[in-house]
VONU-542133 format. One record per residue (C-alpha): x, y, z; residue number from 1. Coordinates in steps of 0.05 Angstrom, whole numbers, plus 5000, padded with zeros to 4 digits. Each point is the difference from the previous one (the first is absolute). Example, Ala and Ser with C-alpha at 12.3 -4.5 7.8 and 13.67 -1.06 7.14 Angstrom:
residues 2
> 5246:4910:5156:1
> 5027:5069:4987:2
//
This chain:
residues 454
> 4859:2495:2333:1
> 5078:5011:4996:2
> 5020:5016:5079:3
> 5064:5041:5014:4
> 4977:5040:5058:5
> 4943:5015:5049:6
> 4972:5062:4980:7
> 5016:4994:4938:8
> 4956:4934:4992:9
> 4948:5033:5032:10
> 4995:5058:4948:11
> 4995:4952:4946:12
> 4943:4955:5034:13
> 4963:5065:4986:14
> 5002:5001:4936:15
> 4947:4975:4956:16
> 5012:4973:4929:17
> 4960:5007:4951:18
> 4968:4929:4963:19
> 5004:5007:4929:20
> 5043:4954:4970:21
> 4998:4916:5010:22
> 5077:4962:5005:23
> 5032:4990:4934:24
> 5028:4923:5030:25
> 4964:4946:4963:26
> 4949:4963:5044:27
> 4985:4926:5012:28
> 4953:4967:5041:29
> 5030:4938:5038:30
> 4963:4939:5011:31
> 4993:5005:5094:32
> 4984:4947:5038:33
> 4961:5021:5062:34
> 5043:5020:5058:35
> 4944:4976:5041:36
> 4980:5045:5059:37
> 5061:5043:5005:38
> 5003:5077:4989:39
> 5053:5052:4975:40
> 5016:5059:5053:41
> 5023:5063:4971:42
> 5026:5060:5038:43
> 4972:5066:4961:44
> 5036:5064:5014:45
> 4945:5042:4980:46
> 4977:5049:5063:47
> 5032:4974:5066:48
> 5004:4935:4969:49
> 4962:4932:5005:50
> 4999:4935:4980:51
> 4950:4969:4951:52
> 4980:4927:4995:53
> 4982:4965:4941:54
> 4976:4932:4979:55
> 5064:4954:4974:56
> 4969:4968:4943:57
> 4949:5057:4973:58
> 5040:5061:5022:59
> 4930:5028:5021:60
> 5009:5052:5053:61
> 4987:4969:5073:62
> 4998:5053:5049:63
> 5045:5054:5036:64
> 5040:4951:5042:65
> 5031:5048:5044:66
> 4970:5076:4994:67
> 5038:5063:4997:68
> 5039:5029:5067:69
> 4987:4926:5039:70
> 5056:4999:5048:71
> 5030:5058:4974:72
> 5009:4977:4930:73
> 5033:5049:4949:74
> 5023:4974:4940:75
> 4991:4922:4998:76
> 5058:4968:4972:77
> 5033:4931:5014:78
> 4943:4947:5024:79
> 5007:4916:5015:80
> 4956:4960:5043:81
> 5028:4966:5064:82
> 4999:4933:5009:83
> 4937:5005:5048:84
> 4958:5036:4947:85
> 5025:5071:5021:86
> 5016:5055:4952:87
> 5056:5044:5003:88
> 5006:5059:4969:89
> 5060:5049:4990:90
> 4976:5068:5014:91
> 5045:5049:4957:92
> 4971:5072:5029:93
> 4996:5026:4925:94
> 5001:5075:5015:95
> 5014:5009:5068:96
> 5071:5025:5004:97
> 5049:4992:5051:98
> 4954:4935:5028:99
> 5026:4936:5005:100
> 4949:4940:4975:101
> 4982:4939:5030:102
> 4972:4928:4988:103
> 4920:4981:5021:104
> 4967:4945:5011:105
> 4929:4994:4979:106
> 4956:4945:5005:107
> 4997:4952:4949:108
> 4935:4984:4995:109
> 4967:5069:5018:110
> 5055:5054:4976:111
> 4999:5031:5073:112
> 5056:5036:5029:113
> 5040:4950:5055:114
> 5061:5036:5017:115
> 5062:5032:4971:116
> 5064:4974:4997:117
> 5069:5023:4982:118
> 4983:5072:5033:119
> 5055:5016:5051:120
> 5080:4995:4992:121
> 5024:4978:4942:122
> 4927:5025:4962:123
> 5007:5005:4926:124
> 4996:5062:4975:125
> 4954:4986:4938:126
> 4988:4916:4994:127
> 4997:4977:4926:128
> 4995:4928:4985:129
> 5001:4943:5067:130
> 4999:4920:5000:131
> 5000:4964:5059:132
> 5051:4935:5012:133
> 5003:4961:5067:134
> 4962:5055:5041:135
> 5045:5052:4980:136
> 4966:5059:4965:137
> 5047:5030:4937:138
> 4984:5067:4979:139
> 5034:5046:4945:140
> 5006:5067:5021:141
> 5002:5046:4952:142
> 5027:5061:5047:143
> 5000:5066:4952:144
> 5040:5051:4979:145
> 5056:5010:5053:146
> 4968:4934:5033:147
> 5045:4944:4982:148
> 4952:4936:4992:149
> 5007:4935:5032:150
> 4979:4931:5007:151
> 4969:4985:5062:152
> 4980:4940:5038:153
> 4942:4998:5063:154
> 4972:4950:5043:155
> 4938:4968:4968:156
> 4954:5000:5065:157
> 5023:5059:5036:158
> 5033:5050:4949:159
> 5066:5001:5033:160
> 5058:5035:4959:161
> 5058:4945:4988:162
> 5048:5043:4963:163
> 5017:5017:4926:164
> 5030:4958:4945:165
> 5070:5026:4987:166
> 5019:5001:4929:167
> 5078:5040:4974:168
> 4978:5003:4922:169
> 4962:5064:5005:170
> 5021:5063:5034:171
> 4937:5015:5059:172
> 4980:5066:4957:173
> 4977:4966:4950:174
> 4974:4936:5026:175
> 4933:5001:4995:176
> 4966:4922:4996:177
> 4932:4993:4974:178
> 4976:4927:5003:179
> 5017:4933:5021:180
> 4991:4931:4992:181
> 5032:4940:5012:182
> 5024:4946:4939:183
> 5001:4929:4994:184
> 5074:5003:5024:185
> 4977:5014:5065:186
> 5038:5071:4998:187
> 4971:5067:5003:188
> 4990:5047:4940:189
> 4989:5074:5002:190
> 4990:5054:4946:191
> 5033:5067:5019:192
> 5011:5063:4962:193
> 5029:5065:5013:194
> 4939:5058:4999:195
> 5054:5051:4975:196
> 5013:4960:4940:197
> 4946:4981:4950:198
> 5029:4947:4963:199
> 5027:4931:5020:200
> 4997:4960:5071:201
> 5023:4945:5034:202
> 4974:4935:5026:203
> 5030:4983:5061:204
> 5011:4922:5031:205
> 5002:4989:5077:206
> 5013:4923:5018:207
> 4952:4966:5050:208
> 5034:5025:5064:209
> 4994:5075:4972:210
> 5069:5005:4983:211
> 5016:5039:4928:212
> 5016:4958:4956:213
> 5000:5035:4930:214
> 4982:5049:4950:215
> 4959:4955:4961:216
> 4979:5046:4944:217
> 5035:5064:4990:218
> 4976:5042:4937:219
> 5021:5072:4992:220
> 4928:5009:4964:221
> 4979:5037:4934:222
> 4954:4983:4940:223
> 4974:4924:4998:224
> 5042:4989:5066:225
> 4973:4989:5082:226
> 4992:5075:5022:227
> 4973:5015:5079:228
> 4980:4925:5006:229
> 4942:4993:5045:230
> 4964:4933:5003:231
> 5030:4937:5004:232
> 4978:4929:4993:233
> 5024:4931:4981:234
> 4953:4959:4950:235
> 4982:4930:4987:236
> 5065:4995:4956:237
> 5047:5021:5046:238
> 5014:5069:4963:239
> 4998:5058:5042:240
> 4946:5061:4978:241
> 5008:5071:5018:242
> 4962:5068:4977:243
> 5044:5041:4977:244
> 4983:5078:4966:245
> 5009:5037:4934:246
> 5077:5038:5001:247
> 4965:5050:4956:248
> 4946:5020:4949:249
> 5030:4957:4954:250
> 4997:4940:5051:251
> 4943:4959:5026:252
> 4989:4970:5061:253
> 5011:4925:5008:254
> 4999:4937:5035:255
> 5063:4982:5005:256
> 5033:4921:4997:257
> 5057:4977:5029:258
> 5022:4923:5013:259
> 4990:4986:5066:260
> 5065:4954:5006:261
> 5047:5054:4960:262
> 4972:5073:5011:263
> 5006:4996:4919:264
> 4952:5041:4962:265
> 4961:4962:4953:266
> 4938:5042:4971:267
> 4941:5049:5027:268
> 4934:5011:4998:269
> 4979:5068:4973:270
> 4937:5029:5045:271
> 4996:5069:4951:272
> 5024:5026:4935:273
> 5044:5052:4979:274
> 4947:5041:4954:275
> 4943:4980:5050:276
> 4981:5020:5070:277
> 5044:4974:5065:278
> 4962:4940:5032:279
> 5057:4979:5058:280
> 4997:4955:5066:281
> 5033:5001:5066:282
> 4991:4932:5028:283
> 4982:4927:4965:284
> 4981:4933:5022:285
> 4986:4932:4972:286
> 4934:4964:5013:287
> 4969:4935:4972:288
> 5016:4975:4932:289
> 5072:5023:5003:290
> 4966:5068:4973:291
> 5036:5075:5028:292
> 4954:5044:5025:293
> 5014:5076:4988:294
> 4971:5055:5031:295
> 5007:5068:4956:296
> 5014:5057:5055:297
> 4993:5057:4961:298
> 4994:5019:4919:299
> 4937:4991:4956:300
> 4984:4939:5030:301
> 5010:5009:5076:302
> 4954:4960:5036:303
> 5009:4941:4951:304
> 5028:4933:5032:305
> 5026:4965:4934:306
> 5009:4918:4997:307
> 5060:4984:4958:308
> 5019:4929:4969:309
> 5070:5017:5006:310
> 5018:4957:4950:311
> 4977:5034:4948:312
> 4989:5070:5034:313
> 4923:4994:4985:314
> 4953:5029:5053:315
> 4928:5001:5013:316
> 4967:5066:5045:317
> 4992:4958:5071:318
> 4971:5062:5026:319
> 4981:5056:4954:320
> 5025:5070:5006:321
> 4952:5060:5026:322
> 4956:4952:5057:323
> 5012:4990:5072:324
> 5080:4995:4985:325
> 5038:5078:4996:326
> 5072:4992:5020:327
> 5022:4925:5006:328
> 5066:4981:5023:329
> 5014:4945:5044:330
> 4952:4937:4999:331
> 5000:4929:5032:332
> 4946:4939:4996:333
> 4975:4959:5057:334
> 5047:4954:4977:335
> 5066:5030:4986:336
> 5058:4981:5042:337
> 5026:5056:5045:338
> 5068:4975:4992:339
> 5009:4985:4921:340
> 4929:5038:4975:341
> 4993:4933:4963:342
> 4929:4981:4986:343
> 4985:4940:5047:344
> 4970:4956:4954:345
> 4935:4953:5034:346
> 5030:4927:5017:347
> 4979:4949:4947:348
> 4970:4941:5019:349
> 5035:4935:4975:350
> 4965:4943:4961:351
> 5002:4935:5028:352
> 5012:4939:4959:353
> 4971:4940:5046:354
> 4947:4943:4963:355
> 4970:4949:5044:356
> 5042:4945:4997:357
> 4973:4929:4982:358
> 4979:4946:5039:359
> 5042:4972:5055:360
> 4991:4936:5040:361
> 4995:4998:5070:362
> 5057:4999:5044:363
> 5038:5045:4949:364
> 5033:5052:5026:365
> 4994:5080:4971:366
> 5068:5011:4951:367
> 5034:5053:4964:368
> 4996:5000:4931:369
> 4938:4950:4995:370
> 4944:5034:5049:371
> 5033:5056:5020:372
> 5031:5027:4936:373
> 4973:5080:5003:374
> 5033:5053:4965:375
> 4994:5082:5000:376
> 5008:5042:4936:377
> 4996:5080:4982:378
> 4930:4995:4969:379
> 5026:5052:4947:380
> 5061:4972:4979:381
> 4993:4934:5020:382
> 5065:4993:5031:383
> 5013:4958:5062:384
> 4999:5037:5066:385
> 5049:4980:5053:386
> 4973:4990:5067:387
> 4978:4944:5063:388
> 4940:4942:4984:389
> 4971:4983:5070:390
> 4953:4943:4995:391
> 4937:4976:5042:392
> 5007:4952:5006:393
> 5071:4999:4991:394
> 5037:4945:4969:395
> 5009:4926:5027:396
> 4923:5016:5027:397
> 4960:4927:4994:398
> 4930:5019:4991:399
> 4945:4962:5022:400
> 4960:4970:4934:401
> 4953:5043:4976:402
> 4972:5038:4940:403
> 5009:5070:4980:404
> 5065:5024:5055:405
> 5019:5067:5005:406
> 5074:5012:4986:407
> 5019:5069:5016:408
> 5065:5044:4982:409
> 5018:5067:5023:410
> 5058:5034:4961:411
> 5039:5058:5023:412
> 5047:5035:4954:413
> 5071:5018:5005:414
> 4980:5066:4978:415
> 4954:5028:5048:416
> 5004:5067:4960:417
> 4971:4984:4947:418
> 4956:4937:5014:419
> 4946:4981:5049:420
> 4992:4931:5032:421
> 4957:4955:4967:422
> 4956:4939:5004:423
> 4961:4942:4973:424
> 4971:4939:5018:425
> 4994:4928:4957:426
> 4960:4941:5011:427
> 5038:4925:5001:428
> 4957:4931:5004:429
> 5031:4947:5048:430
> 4973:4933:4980:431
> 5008:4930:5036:432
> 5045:4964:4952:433
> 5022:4930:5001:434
> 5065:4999:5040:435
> 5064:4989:4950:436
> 5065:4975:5021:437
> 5052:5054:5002:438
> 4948:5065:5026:439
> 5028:5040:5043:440
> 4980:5011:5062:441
> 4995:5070:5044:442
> 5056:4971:5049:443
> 5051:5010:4944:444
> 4999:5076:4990:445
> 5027:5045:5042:446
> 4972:5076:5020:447
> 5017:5042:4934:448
> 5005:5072:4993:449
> 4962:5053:4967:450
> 5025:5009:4927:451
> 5040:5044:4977:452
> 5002:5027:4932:453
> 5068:5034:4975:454
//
């Protein structure tokens, strides 16, 4: 649900809505590939607070990854996974006033409490939204009413305060930063909004080194336009996605687009309708298929975690509403990147074009483009893959004569992103042939070099 303070958050977790109406936005069920064995995490705010596992392809509830009060935990809110497996976990203190938060650890296989982080000086006062970039730990704080927000940065491994990003847009009273992520561009974005003012908000761009650089969006809010922004994600197409709320009663709360090159609006996705019951989100997130997955905080529908083709603004119910799910808000897979929150897609494995050659004569040594002519290609598109052909035996070999050789080639991509290395092994006949005048002999070629493909 919609955060603008401590207590006041707390008071509304309490509240139970009644289930009587379904969403008025049209439905449509997607065709998923399996995301193989990787699960969704989903901090719930309900109680203390937990976090929830589900499967990734079914959206059948797992288990409770990490139970309520482990470590401390009140009010789970930010959450990536460390390189090593680890999860970390922003720990907003929903309710407790006047206590600063703090970041745990938990262990990624088990959900059990590690250590906290990020709990001496420089402490956030209430942690929103982290990602994690070369060991350095980024965390929005919120801060509160009198408590100008900030973003801070931490030492991955030992939770050691390195300072706060300085930005001069926004006077400190109302600077309060939600969540964080950062874009292709390699800079920093941030959604901030002022708590005293319901309508409009900023998005915020720190370069690399954590230097401001600008005020990338900057929208003084109202009907159909970005009001207390909260989550914040690129997509697949570059575009930049935010949740945004309803101005007033004769608003609805959105998804809001923006290109991701520009900061210019370009459409939004409604989550509600006017005449119908409020069904808004805090965070979002996209996982496989390019889809955006939504979880509804509060409204008729809390509980739901919605799958949207955002192409079309089409959604299927990932999770349905009124289960193990009460008060979503912030959610990450096994596989998102802590940095970007990009879906890390499983490497493909390149096809390898390589026949067994025909029939050489003895004494005839291994060439390029006769016997050792392999190529790789995207198995989907068919497109040739750049990359290395090593060879065994490599080229200017003479084999012995024989039937039924192997010839064996490894290729290893020049993106290692998004491709594994690959094999495959032929089968070449060397025959004893009547010598000819004019066959070469192995004496007149040199060492050669793996290929390379451009």
């Amino acid at each position: 649900m919609e955060k603008q303070m401590k207590n006041t958050i707390a008071i509304l977790l309490a509240f139970c809505f009644l289930l009587s109406l379904t969403a008025t936005t049209s439905v449509a069920s997607p065709s998923i590939t399996d995301t193989s064995k990787d699960s969704l995490y989903i901090g719930d705010a309900a109680g203390n607070g937990t976090v929830l596992q589900f499967n990734a392809s079914s959206g059948n509830f797992t288990k409770i990854f990490v139970s309520e009060n482990n470590g401390g935990l009140v009010g789970p809110m930010g959450l990536v996974f460390e390189e090593n497996g680890n999860l970390l976990l922003a720990n907003g203190m929903i309710g407790v006033s006047g206590v600063h938060g703090d970041i745990l650890r938990f262990n990624g296989i088990t959900g059990a409490f590690e250590r906290a982080l990020a709990n001496g000086t420089g402490a956030p006062y209430s942690p929103n939204g982290i990602v994690l970039n070369h060991n350095i730990i980024y965390a929005a704080d919120l801060g509160d009413i009198g408590v100008p927000g900030n973003v801070s940065t931490y030492n991955e491994h030992n939770g050691m305060f390195l300072g706060n990003l300085s930005q001069n847009v926004i006077p400190p009273i109302n600077y309060h930063p939600r969540s964080l992520v950062f874009g292709p561009d390699g800079n920093l974005y941030v959604s901030v909004r002022d708590i005293h003012n319901a309508l409009g908000g900023h998005i915020l761009r720190f370069n690399p080194d954590g230097s401001f650089k600008n005020d990338f969006i900057n929208d003084t809010g109202g009907v159909g336009k970005l009001n207390r922004p909260d989550g914040i994600v690129f997509g697949p197409d570059g575009n930049l996605y935010i949740t945004s709320f309803r101005a007033d009663p004769t608003d609805v709360d959105s998804i809001q687009i923006y290109a991701g090159k520009t900061g210019q609006f370009m459409r939004k996705i409604d989550l509600d309708s006017v005449e119908g019951d409020r069904n808004y989100a805090q965070a979002l997130l996209f996982g496989s298929n390019e889809r955006l997955f939504v979880p509804i905080s509060n409204g008729i529908n809390h509980g739901e975690v919605r799958r949207y083709n955002v192409s079309d603004g089409s959604y299927d119910s990932f999770v349905k509403a009124g289960r193990e799910l009460q008060y979503p808000w912030y959610l990450t897979f096994g596989n998102t990147d802590p940095t970007t929150l990009d879906d890390i897609l499983p490497l493909s494995t390149p096809g390898i074009i390589f026949d067994s050659p025909t029939d050489i004569c003895r004494g005839m040594p291994l060439r390029y483009g006769n016997q050792l002519n392999a190529s790789a290609i995207n198995t989907t598109s068919r497109a040739v893959l750049p990359g290395t052909f090593y060879y065994d035996p490599d080229v200017g070999t003479v084999l012995r004569e024989g039937q039924n050789q192997s010839l064996n080639v490894t290729f290893v991509p020049s993106d290692s992103t998004k491709y594994t290395t690959a094999s495959k092994t032929v089968h070449i006949n060397v025959n004893e042939c009547p010598e000819k005048h004019g066959f070469f002999h192995q004496t007149e070629y040199s060492t050669f070099l793996p290929f390379q493909w451009e």
